[in-house]
N, C-alpha and C positions, 0 to 999 in steps of 0.2 A: 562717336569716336573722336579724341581728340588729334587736332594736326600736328601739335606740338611732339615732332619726330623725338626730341630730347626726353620726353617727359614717358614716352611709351618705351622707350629704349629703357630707360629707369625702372619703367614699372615690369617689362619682361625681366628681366636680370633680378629683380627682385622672387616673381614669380618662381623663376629656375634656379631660386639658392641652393636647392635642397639636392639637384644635380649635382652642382661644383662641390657640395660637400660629399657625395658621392663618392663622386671620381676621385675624389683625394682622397679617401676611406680606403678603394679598391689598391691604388698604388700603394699606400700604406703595407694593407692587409698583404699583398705581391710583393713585397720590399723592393720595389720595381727602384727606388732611389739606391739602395744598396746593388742593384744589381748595376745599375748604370753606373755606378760609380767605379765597381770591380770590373769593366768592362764588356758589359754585354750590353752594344751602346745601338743594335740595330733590331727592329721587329722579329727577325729569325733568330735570335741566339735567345732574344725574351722570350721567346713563345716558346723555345728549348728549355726557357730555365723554370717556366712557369705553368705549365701547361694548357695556357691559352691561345685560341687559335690566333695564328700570325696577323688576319687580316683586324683582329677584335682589338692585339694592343698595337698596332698603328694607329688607328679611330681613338685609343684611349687615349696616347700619348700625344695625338695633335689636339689634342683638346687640353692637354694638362702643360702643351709649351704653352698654348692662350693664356693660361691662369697662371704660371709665371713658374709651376713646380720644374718646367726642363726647357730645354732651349734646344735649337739643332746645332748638329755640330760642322755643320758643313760641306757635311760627307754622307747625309744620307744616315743621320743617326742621330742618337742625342747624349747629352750631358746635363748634370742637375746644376740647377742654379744655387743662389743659396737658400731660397724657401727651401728645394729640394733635402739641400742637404740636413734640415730643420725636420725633416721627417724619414731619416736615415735610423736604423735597429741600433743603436749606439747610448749609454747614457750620457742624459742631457737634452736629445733628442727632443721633439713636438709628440714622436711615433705614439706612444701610446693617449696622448691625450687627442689624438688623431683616431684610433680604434675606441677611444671609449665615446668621443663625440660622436663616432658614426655609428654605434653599435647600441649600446644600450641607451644612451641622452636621446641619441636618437629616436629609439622607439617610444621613447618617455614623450619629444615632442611630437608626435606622432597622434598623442592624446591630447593635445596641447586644447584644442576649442574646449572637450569636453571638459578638463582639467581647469582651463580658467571659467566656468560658465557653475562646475557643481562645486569646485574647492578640493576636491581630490586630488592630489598629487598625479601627473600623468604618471611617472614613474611607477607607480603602482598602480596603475590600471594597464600598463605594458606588460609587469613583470609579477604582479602579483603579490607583492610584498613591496613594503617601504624601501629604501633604499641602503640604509645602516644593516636592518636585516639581511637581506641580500648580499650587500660585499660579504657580512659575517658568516655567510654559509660558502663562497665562492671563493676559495684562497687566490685562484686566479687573478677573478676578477677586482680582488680587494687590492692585489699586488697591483694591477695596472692602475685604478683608481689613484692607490699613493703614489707611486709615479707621475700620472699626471699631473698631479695637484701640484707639484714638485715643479713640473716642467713649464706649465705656467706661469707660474709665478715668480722664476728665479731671478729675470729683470729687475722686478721689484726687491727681491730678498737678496741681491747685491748691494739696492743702496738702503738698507737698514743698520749696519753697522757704525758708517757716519752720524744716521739719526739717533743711534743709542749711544755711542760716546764712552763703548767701555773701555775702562784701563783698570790694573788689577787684577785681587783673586776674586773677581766678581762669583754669584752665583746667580744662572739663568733659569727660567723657569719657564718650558715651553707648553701651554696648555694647551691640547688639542693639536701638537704638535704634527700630527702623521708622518708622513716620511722621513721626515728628521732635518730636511734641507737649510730651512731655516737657521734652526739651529746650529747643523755644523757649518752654515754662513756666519755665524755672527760668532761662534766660538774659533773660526780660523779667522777670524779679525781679529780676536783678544787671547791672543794663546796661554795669556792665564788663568782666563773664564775659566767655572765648569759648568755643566748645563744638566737638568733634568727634561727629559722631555714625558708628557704624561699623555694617554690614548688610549683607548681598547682596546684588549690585548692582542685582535685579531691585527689587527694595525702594527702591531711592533715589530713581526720581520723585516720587512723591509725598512725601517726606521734602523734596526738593529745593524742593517748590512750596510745600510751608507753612512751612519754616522764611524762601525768600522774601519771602512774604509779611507775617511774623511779627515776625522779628529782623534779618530781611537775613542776603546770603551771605555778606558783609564778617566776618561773625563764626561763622563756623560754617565746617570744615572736613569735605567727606562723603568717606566711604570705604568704597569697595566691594568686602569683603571676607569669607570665611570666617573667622570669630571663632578657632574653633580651630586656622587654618593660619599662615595671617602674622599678624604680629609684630601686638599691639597697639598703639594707641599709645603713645608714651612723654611722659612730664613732665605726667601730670594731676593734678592738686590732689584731684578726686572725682570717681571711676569709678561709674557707673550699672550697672545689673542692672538692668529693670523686666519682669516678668515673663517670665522668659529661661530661666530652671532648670527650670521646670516640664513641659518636653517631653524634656528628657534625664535619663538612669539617674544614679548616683549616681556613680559612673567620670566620666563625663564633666562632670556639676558638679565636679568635684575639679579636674580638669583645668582647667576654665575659670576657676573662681575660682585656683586657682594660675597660670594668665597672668596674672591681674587683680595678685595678691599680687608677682610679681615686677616689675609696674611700678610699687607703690606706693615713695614713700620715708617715711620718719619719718612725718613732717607730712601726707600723701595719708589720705585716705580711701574705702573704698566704701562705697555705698549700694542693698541689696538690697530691692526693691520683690516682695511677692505678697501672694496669700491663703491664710493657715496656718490649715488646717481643725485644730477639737478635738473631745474626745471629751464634752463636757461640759454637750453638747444646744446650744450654742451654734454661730453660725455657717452659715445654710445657702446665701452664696451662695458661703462655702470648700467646703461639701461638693458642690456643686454642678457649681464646677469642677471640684472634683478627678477627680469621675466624669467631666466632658467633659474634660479632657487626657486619662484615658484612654482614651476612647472614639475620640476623633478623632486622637491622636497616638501613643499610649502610653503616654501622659507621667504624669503627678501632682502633686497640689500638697503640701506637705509642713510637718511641725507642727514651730514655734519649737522644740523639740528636737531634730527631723532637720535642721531649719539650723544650729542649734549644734553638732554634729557634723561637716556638711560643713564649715563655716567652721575648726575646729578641725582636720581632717584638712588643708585648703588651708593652715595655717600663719597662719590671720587668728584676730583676738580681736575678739569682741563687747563693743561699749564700749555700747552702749545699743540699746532699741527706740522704736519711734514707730509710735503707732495713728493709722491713717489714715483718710479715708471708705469706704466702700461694704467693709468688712470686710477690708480692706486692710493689711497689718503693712510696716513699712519695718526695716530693721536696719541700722545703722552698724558696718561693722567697719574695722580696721586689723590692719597686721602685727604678729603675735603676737611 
């Protein structure tokens, strides 16, 4: 056993991640943040509002002021911080990408030794089926999926607009778009955009109700479509990628980025959105992912040299990078 009190403190905490992700899952799943917010700020009126016994969300709640989701208020009660309020039923919200980390990701890593050891996707040895299949049977579950992916990422998909520089009656081209966030970020950056966004069809509701919402339909054209079967669309100014590559092999990015490449002209460009994990100790909600694509897809995330490569194999040249939030690289290519 070693004496180094710091280094076993690190390895328990590491040991117990799977707790704190728990506990944050249960508040969630309790809307224990919307209740505290709305005023049910002491263990009796939550265990009223929820039907958990009183002494169970005491225990839960001193443990979730530790982790920073509430604070006491001073009185013998609590208030959300702001992580709290990041996981409040509201859109925008963390909440759903908080239920689907705890619920299904979860049982996906759950498989995670046998998953990295045979190749099998945990995901499917959780659930049974891959994971594109599944949302496509679950409207539920496919809604909160696009949501989260949405809520993730939106740090990042605020400063995309600056890195794509449109002015004009540009025309956008979001492939593999989902929810649509993206897109009505960068089309309410350029109010003279219009945008397509392209997806599965089971994917388009909710693309359908925020871009509504958002931009209006007046401007946004949806299609519901296999990315690798029918035709892209044609005549876009700047084709979108945002975290799209990361679930298929290296074959089939070539593939897609070559549909991409064949609808560029001169003047078009694309703009590929992920997280490129290094080797260089930097990085860890790239390395992070990288193991959950695998874990849950097969997939992986891949370092600014493996895109240089794919992009180079598709026939595109890399004209610049752009670092984004949340560890985030964007790449601008055009036809080589």
């Amino acid at each position: 056993m070693t004496d180094d009190p710091q280094a076993l403190r690190a390895a328990i905490e590491l040991v117990t991640g799977a707790w704190r992700t728990q506990a944050v899952h249960v508040a969630a799943r309790l809307r224990l943040p919307d209740l505290v917010a709305a005023g049910h700020r002491d263990a009796a009126r939550l265990a009223a509002a929820t039907g958990v016994d009183e002494d169970v969300v005491h225990r839960l709640l001193r443990l979730l002021v530790l982790l920073g989701v509430f604070e006491t208020d001073g009185e013998g009660g609590w208030r959300t911080t702001p992580v709290g309020e990041l996981l409040r039923d509201r859109p925008g919200s963390l909440r759903d990408t908080c239920l689907l980390y705890g619920e299904e990701f979860y049982r996906a890593w759950g498989h995670a030794a046998e998953s990295l050891t045979s190749g099998t996707p945990g995901f499917d040895l959780a659930h049974g089926e891959p994971l594109l299949a599944y949302l496509a049977d679950d409207e539920e579950a496919a809604g909160r999926f696009q949501r989260a992916i949405g809520e993730a990422g939106n740090a990042a998909f605020d400063a995309v607009p600056a890195a794509l520089g449109l002015s004009g009656r540009q025309r956008v081209v979001d492939v593999g778009g989902g929810n649509g966030r993206l897109l009505a970020t960068v089309l309410t950056a350029a109010p003279d955009a219009r945008g397509v966004l392209v997806d599965l069809p089971h994917t388009l509701p909710p693309a359908r109700d925020h871009l509504a919402a958002s931009v209006g339909l007046d401007r946004v054209e949806l299609r519901g479509q296999d990315m690798f079967a029918a035709p892209l669309p044609a005549g876009g100014d700047v084709y979108l990628l945002s975290r799209v590559l990361g679930r298929w092999d290296d074959e089939h990015c070539v593939r897609l980025l070559g549909r991409v490449r064949d609808e560029l002209t001169p003047d078009a460009r694309l703009f590929v959105m992920d997280r490129m994990p290094t080797d260089d100790g930097t990085g860890t909600l790239a390395a992070l992912w990288d193991l959950h694509l695998l874990v849950v897809e097969g997939g992986r995330e891949r370092s600014l040299d493996a895109y240089k490569a794919l992009l180079r194999r598709s026939g595109l040249a890399l004209e610049r990078v752009v670092e984004l939030p949340l560890e985030t690289t964007g790449l601008v290519a055009a036809t080589a």
